[in-house]
C-alpha positions in Angstrom: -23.8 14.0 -5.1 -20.9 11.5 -6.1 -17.6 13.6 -7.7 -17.4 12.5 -11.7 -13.9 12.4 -10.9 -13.5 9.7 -8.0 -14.0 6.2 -8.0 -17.7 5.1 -7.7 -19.1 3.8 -4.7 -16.5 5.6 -2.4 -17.9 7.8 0.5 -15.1 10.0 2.4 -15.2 12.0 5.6 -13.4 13.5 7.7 -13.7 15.6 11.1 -11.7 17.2 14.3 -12.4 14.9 17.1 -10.3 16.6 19.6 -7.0 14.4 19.1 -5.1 17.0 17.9 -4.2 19.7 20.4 -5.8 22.7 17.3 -8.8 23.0 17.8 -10.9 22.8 14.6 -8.1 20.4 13.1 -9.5 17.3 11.6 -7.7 13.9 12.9 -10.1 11.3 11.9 -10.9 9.8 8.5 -13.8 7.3 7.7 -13.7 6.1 3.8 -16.5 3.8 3.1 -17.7 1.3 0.1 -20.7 0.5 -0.6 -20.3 -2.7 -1.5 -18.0 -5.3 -0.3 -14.4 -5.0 -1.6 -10.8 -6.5 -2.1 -8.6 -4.9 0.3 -5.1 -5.7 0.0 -1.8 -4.1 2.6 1.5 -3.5 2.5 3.0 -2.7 6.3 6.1 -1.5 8.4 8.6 -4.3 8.8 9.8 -2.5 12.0 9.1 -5.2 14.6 8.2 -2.6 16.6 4.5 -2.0 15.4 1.4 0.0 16.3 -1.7 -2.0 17.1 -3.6 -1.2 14.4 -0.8 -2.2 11.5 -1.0 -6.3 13.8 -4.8 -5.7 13.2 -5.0 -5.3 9.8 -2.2 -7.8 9.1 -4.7 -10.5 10.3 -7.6 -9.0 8.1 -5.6 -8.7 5.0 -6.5 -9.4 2.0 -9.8 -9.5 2.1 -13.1 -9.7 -0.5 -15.5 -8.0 2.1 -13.8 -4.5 3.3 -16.2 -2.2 3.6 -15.0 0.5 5.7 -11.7 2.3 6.6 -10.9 4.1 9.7 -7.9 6.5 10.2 -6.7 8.8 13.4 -3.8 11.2 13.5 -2.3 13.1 16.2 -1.3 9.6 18.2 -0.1 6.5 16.5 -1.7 3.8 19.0 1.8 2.6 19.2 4.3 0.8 21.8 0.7 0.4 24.1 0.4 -3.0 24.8 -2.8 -5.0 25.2 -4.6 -1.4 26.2 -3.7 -0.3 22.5 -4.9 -4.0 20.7 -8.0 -3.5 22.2 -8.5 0.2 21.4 -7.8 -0.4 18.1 -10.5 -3.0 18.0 -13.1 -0.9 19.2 -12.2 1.7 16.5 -13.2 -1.0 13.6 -15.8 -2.0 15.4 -17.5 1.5 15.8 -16.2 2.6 12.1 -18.4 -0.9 11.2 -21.5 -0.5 13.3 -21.6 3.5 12.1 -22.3 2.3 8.3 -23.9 -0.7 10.1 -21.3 -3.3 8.6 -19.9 -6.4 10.1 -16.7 -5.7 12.2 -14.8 -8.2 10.6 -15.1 -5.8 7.9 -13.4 -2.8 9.0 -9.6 -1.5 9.1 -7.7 1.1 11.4 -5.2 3.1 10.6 -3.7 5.6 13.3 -0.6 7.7 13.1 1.1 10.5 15.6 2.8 10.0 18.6 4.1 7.0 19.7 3.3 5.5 23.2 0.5 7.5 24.2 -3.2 5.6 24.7 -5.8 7.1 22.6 -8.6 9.2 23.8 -11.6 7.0 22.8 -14.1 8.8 24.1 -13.2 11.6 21.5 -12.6 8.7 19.0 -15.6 7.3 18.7 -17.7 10.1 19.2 -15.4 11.1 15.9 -16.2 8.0 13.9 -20.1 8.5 14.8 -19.4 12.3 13.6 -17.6 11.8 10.6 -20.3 8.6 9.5 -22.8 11.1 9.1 -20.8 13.4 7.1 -19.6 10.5 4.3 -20.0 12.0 0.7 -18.9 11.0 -2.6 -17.7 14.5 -3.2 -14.6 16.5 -3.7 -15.4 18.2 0.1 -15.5 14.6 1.5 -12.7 13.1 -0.3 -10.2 16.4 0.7 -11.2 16.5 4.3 -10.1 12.9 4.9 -7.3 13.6 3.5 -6.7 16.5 6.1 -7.5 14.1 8.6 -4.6 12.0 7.9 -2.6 14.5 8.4 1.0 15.3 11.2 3.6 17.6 10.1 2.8 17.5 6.7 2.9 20.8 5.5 -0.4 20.2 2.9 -2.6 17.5 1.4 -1.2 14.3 -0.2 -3.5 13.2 -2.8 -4.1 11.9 -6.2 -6.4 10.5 -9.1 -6.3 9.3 -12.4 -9.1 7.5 -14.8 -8.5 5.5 -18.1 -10.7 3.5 -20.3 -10.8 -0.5 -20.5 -12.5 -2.6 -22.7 -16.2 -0.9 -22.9 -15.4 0.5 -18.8 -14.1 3.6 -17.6 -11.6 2.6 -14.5 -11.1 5.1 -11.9 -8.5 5.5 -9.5 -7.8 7.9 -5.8 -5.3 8.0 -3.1 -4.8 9.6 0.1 -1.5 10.0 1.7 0.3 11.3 4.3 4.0 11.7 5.5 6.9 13.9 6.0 9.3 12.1 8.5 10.8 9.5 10.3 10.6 8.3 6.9 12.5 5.2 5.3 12.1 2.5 2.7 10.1 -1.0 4.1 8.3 1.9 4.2 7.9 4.9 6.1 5.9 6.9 8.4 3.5 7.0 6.2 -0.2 6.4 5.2 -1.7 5.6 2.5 -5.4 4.4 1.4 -5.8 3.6 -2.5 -8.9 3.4 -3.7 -10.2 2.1 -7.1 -13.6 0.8 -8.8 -12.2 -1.7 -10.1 -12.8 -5.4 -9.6 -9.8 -7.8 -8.3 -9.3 -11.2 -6.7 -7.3 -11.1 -3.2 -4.4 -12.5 -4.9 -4.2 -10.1 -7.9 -4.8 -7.1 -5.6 -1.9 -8.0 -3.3 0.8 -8.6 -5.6 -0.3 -5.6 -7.3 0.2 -3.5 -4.3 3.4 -5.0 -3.3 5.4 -4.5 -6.5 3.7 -1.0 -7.1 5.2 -0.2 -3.8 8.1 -1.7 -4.4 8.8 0.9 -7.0 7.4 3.7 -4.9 6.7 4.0 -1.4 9.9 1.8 -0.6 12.3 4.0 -3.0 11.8 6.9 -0.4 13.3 8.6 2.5 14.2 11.8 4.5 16.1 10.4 7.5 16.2 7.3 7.5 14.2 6.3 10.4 11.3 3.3 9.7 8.0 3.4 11.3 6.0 1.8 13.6 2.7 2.5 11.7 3.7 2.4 8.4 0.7 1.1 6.0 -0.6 0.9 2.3 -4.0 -0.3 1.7 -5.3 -0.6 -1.2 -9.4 -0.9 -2.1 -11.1 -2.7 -5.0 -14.7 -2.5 -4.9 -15.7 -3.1 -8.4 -18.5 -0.5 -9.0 -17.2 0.2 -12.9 -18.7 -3.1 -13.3 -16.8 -6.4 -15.4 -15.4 -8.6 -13.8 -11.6 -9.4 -12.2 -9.5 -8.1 -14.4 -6.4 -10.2 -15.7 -4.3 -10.1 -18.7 -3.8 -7.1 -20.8 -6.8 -5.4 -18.4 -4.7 -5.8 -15.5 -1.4 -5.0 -17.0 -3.0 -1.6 -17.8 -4.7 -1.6 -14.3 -0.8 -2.3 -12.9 0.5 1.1 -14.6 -1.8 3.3 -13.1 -1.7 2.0 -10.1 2.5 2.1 -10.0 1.8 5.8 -11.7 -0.4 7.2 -9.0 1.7 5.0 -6.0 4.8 7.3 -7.4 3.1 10.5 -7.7 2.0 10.3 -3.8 5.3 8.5 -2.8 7.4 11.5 -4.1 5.1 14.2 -2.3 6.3 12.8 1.1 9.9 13.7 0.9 9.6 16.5 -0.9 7.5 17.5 1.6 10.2 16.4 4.0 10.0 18.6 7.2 12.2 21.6 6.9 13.4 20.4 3.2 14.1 22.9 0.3 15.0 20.5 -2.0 13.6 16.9 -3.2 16.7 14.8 -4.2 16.4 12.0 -6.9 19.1 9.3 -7.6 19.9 7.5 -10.0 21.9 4.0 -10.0 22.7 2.3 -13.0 25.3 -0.8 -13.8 25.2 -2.3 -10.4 25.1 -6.1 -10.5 21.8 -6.5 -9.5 18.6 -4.1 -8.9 19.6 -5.0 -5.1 23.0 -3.7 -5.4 21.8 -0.2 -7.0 19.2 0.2 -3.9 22.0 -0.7 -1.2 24.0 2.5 -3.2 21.3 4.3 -3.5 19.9 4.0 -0.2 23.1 4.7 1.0 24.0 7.8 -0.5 20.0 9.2 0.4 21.0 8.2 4.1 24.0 10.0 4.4 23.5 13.0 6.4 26.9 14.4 4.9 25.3 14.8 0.8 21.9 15.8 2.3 23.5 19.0 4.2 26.1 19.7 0.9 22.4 19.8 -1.1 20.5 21.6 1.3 24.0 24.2 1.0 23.5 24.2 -2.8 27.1 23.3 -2.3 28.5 20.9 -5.5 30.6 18.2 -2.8 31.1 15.0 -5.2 32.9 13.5 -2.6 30.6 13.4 -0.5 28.4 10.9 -2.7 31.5 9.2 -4.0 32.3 8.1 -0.7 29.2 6.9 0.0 28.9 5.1 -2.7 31.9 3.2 -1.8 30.8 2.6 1.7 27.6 0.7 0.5 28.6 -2.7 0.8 28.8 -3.1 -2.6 31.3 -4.8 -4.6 32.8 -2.5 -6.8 35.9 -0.9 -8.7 36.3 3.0 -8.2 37.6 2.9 -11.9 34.0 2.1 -12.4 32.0 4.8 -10.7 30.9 7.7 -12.5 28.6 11.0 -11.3 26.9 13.5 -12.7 25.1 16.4 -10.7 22.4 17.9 -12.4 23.0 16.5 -15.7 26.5 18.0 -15.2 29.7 15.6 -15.6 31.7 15.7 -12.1 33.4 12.5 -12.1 34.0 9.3 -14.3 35.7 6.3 -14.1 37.4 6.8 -10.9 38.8 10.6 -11.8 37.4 14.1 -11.4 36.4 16.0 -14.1 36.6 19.6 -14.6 33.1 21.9 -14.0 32.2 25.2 -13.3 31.5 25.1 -9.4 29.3 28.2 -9.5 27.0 26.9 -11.8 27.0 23.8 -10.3 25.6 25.5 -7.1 23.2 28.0 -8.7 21.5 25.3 -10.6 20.8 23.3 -7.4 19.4 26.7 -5.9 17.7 27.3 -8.9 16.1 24.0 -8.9 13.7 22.4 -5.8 14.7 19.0 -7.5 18.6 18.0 -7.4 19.4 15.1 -9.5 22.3 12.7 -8.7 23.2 9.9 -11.3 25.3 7.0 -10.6 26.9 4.5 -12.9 28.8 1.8 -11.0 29.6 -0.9 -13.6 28.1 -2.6 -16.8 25.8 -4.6 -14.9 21.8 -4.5 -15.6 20.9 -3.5 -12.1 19.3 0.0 -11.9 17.5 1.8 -9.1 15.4 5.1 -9.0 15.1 6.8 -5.7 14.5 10.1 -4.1 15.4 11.7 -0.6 15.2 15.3 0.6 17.7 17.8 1.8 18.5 18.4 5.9 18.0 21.6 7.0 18.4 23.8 10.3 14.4 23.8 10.7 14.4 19.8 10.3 16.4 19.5 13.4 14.5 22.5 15.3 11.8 21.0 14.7 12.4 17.1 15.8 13.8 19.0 18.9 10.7 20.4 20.0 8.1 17.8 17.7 5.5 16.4 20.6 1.5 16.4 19.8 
């Protein structure tokens, strides 16, 4: 029975394969069309990338996907020729399990780096989880859980609205909580949608709702070897490509749901107790207000003073001015939780104590910027640093 909810035509499973070292854990994810469909990525630009992002590089976009394949517990990563040709052999046992054309799958894998993959246990997964696919809630929440590392819960998301005479729905999976930084992350994602798009369309859509989304995040600053967005068109609402005010609609939900998943993964940012967002305005350019705000998410500095509840201004001021940025400090303004702390260059009087308790009170801290009169802008958002982040990247090895 398919869910009313998810896209139609999507089967989802997912299984323990014995990756992991839980027992009963899932670690591998098929999701399945049943019909040929538009598949369009967005990848790491770390040149140091796993096998399976160089495999679906070459098989992106595409009008024929039919079938997805996704391990976690080892990323398939820094493994040389042994690693190309496992991942190969994943898409071609996630194709012949829904009997498909090879050419026609995609791998995604995500754990440890530089450890080979246990394919025996992999593809007696992918022949498990084929005969478990389902167009149900179960299905769709258990590949999810097979995505998963150290993320402390599920990443997921869905949204529906109505086109001209069609009802357009819309799913993601994610996954991520470190090692995380913008062009992108360790992170996974898998968007899928009934819609019906052109290669073209559906890669320019993905890039700029990614743009805006997956590349506005970060805990540590640390970019991936594995890092991938894919989205999935398959057309089963019926109509045909859309374009013009169709696909302008089409464009927000898919920016909508890209942001809701994006800001799960630092928020669920390992050992974090607070989700930080920033806000740039009147930089020169929208590039300017990233390099500031980038900056100022990186700085390990402003994510211990949040993670302290503890008000430090100069902390971010600094930052800010260390950015590469042209600027005047006579420009530079803050505000901490919608209090004023500093304009134009000189501090401002504020209560300190409430400063603090409302950052304690508050799992989101918000930081606004104004650096000038200039149109650039940039929205971004960052997590705390914690004692248990660092305990646990001490000890972290699957």
């Amino acid at each position: 029975m398919s869910d009313t909810s998810l896209p139609r035509g999507f089967q989802f499973a997912g299984v323990a394969s014995g990756v992991k070292t839980t027992q009963g854990v899932e670690d591998l994810a098929l999701i399945f069309s049943d019909r040929d469909a538009t598949i369009a990525g967005v990848y790491t630009t770390n040149l140091v990338c796993a096998a399976p992002v160089n495999v679906d590089r070459e098989r992106t976009p595409t009008s024929r996907g039919r079938v997805v394949v996704v391990n976690s517990g080892n990323a398939n990563a820094c493994t040389g020729s042994q690693g190309t040709a496992d991942a190969l052999a994943m898409v071609a046992a996630a194709a012949e399990s829904v009997d498909v054309d090879q050419s026609q799958s995609l791998v995604l894998s995500t754990g440890v780096i530089g450890s080979f993959l246990p394919m025996p246990k992999i593809l007696a997964g992918i022949k498990q989880a084929a005969g478990q696919l389902a167009g149900d809630e179960a299905g769709f929440l258990a590949a999810n859980r097979g995505m998963l590392t150290t993320d402390s819960g599920p990443k997921h998301g869905r949204l529906s609205w109505q086109g001209e005479g069609l009802e357009y729905r819309m799913a993601g999976l994610a996954k991520g909580a470190a090692m995380i930084s913008p062009q992108m992350a360790t992170m996974l994602a898998v968007i899928v949608s009934d819609v019906a798009l052109d290669e073209e369309t559906a890669q320019q859509s993905l890039r700029a709702a990614v743009d805006q989304s997956f590349n506005c995040i970060s805990v540590e600053g640390h970019t991936s070897t594995n890092d991938t967005v894919l989205l999935v068109a398959n057309g089963a609402a019926g109509g045909p490509p859309l374009d013009g005010a169709e696909l302008e609609r089409f464009q927000q939900q898919l920016d909508q749901l890209c942001l809701t998943l994006a800001k799960m993964i630092p928020s669920d940012g390992e050992g974090a107790t607070h989700l930080i967002r920033i806000e740039v305005q009147g930089a020169a350019s929208d590039q300017d207000a990233r390099k500031v705000a980038t900056t100022v998410a990186d700085s390990n500095l402003v994510k211990t003073g949040i993670a302290g509840c503890d008000p430090n201004w100069g902390r971010i001021v600094s930052a800010v001015g260390y950015a590469g940025v042209p600027l005047e400090v006579t420009d530079v303004s803050l505000q901490l939780n919608g209090m004023a702390i500093f304009a134009k260059g000189v501090p401002l009087e504020f209560d300190q104590k409430v400063a603090s308790q409302s950052m304690r009170d508050q799992r989101e801290t918000l930081i606004e910027l104004r650096v000038g009169d200039g149109p650039g802008r940039c929205r971004f958002w960052t997590s705390d640093l914690t004692v248990e982040y660092v305990s646990f990247n001490s000890e972290y090895h699957t």
